[in-house]
N, C-alpha and C positions, 0 to 999 in steps of 0.2 A: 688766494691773495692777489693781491693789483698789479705789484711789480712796478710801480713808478707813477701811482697817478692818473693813467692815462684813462680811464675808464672803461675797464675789459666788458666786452659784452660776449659773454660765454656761449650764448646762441647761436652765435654768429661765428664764435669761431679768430676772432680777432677783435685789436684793443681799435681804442677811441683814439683819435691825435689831437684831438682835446682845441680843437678850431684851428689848426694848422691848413695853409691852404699852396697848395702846390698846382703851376701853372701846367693847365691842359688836364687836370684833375677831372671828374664830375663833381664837385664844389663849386671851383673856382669856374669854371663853367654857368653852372646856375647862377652865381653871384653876381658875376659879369653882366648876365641877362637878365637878373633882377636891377640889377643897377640902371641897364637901360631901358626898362619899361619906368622907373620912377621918374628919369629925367625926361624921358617922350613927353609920358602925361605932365611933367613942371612945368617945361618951357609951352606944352599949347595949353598951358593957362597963363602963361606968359609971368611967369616967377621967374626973378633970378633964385640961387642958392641962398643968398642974401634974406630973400622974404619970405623963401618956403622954410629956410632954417625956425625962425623966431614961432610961426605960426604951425608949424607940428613939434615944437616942444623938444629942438634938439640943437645943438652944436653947429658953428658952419663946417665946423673940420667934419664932424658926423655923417653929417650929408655929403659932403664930396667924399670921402671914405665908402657911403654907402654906392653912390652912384659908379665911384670908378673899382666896385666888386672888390674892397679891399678887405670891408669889414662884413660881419653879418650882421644885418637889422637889429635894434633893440626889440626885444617880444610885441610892443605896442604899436612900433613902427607904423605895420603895414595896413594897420588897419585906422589908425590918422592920416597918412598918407592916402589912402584911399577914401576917405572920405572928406579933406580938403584938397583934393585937384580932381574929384568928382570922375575918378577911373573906372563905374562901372563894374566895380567888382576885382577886375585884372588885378590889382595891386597884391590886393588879400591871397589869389589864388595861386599867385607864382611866389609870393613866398611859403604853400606849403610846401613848394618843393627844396627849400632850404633847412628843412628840419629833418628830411628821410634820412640818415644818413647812417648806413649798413656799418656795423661796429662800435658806434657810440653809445653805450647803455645809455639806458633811457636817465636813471637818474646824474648823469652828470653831463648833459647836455646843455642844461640852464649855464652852467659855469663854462661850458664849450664857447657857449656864444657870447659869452664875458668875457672871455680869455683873449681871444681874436682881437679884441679893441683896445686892450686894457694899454693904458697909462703905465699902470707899474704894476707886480706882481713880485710877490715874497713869497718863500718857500723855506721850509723847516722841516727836515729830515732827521730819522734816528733809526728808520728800520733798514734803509736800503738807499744807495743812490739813486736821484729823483729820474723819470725818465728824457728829461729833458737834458739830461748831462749825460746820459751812457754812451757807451761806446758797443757796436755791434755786438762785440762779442762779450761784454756784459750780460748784454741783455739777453743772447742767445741761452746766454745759461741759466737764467732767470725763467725763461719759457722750457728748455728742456727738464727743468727742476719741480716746473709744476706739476699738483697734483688736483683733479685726473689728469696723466697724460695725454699731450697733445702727438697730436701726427705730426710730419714733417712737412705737409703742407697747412698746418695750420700756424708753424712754427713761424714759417717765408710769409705769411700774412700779418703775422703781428709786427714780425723787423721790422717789414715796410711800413705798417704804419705809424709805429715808433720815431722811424728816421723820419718822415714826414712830419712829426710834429714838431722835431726838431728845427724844421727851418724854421721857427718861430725866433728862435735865436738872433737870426742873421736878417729875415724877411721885415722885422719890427725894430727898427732901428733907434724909432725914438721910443720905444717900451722900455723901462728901466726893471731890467732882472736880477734882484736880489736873492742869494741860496746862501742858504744855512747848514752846512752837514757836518754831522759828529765823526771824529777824529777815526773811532773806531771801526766806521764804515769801510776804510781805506785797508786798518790794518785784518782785517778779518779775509782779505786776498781770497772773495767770492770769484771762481774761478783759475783762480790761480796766479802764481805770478806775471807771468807773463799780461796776463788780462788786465793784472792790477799794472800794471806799469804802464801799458798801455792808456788804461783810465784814468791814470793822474798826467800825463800828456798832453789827453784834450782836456779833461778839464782846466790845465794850464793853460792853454793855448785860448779855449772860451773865458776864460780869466782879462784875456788883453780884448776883448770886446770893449770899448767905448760905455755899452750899459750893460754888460754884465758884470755882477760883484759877486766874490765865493768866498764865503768865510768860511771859517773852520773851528768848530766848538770841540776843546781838546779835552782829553779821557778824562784828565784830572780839572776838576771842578768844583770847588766846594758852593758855590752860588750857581741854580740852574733855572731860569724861568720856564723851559720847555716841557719838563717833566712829566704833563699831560699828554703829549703822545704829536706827532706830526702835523702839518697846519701849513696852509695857505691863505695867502690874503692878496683882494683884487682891488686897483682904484680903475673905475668907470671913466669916461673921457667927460662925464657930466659929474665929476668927483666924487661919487659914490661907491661906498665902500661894501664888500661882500667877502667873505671864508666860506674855507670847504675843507673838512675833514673827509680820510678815507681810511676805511677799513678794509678787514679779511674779504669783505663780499660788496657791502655797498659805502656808496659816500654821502656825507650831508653837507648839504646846501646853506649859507647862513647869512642870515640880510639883518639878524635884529640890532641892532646898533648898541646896545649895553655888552652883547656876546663880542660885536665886531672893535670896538671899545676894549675889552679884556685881553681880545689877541694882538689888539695893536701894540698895547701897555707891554706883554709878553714878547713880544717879536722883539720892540726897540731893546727891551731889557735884555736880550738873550743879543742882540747886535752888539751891546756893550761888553758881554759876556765870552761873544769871543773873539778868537784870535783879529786883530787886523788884515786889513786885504794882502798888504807884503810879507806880516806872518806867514799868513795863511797860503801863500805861496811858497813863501821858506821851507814851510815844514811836508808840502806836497813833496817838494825837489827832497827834502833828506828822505823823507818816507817811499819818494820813485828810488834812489839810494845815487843821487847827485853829487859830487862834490863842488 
């Protein structure tokens, strides 16, 4: 099992942080110096941002994102880049170094490098809090729980890369993060009380985020659009829309617009369905046991 999302690559030994980028990292690193080889070769063709946006087929915001290593390239980036500012190759070649990335199963990388940029992102929970809301010791218990077991150093590698995707949170200010979790995730006190009280804390405290919203879908429900099983949905900074479902082992990827269409339909319906954002705080504070 996944345990949040994050796309565990079992080879390795630890999970994916799902395009989370932390400063001094080897990421943000390559980014960085991917960003400055694209603005080298811009400016000695003498582009502003301005004229190379329109003519490689992206955003001004995109471009300055890409160049100041904030975002990852679009897949197509670097090889229109490369061949309208005429780099010789260089373009193409330093961004393969932007795709190595030790812990990121292979199939959910495409949504890695989607996630980093996105606009806004929706999530819909029913099995487990997502990994982008736990709390360390959630999550420890999530990795001590699984099966095969892990060792103790492989446990300290997934924390870490857990909390690192976290700072997606606080790093993406203007990303607007919307979460959907069933009521019973909280009461089911994975790990204990103590854990749980703790995990309705932050999730409270990530609640007073600016862009983030946690709703809360309560036990009792007689209307439920979710019912098919957990679900994300991404908008692009070129407002295109993508889902990704995950499973016990792998995730799927999903771009067809009549699939992306159905979960949209689902999402808003299941928003209306639950609790409100002040509810859904209310009932965190009785469920932490608040007066």
């Amino acid at each position: 099992m996944t345990h949040g999302t994050d796309g565990i690559d079992s080879t390795h030994g630890t999970f994916g942080n799902g395009g989370a980028v932390r400063p001094g990292s080897e990421p943000h690193y390559n980014l960085k110096m991917f960003g400055e080889i694209v603005k080298t070769f811009r400016k000695r063709a003498r582009l502003t941002q301005d004229q190379f946006a329109p003519l490689v087929g992206y955003s001004l915001e995109t471009i300055a994102s890409i160049e100041q290593g904030r975002r990852l390239p679009p897949p197509d980036f670097a090889e229109r880049a490369d061949s309208i500012l005429d780099a010789f190759g260089v373009i193409l070649a330093a961004a393969k170094h932007l795709t190595r990335r030790k812990g990121l199963a292979s199939w959910f990388r495409q949504w890695a490098l989607l996630e980093l940029g996105a606009l806004s992102l929706y999530t819909y929970e029913c099995r487990l809090i997502p990994g982008l809301l736990q709390t360390p010791a959630y999550a420890r218990t999530l990795f001590a729980d699984q099966l095969p077991p892990l060792d103790d150093e492989q446990i300290e590698a997934q924390l870490a890369a857990r909390l690192e995707r976290q700072e997606l949170l606080r790093n993406r200010p203007n990303t607007a993060f919307t979460f959907i979790l069933e009521e019973h995730l909280f009461l089911r006190q994975l790990g204990g009380e103590e854990v749980t009280r703790e995990l309705i804390d932050h999730i409270l405290d990530l609640s007073e985020l600016r862009n983030v919203d946690i709703q809360i879908m309560p036990v009792v429900r007689h209307h439920h659009a979710g019912l098919d099983g957990p679900m994300q949905l991404l908008e692009t900074p070129e407002h295109q829309w993508f889902g990704y479902l995950e499973g016990q082992k792998y995730g799927q990827f999903l771009s067809d617009p009549k699939v992306i269409s159905a979960l949209q339909m689902r999402c808003a319906s299941m928003r209306s369905q639950a609790l409100s954002l002040d509810d859904s705080k209310s009932l965190m504070r009785r469920m932490r046991g608040a007066r």
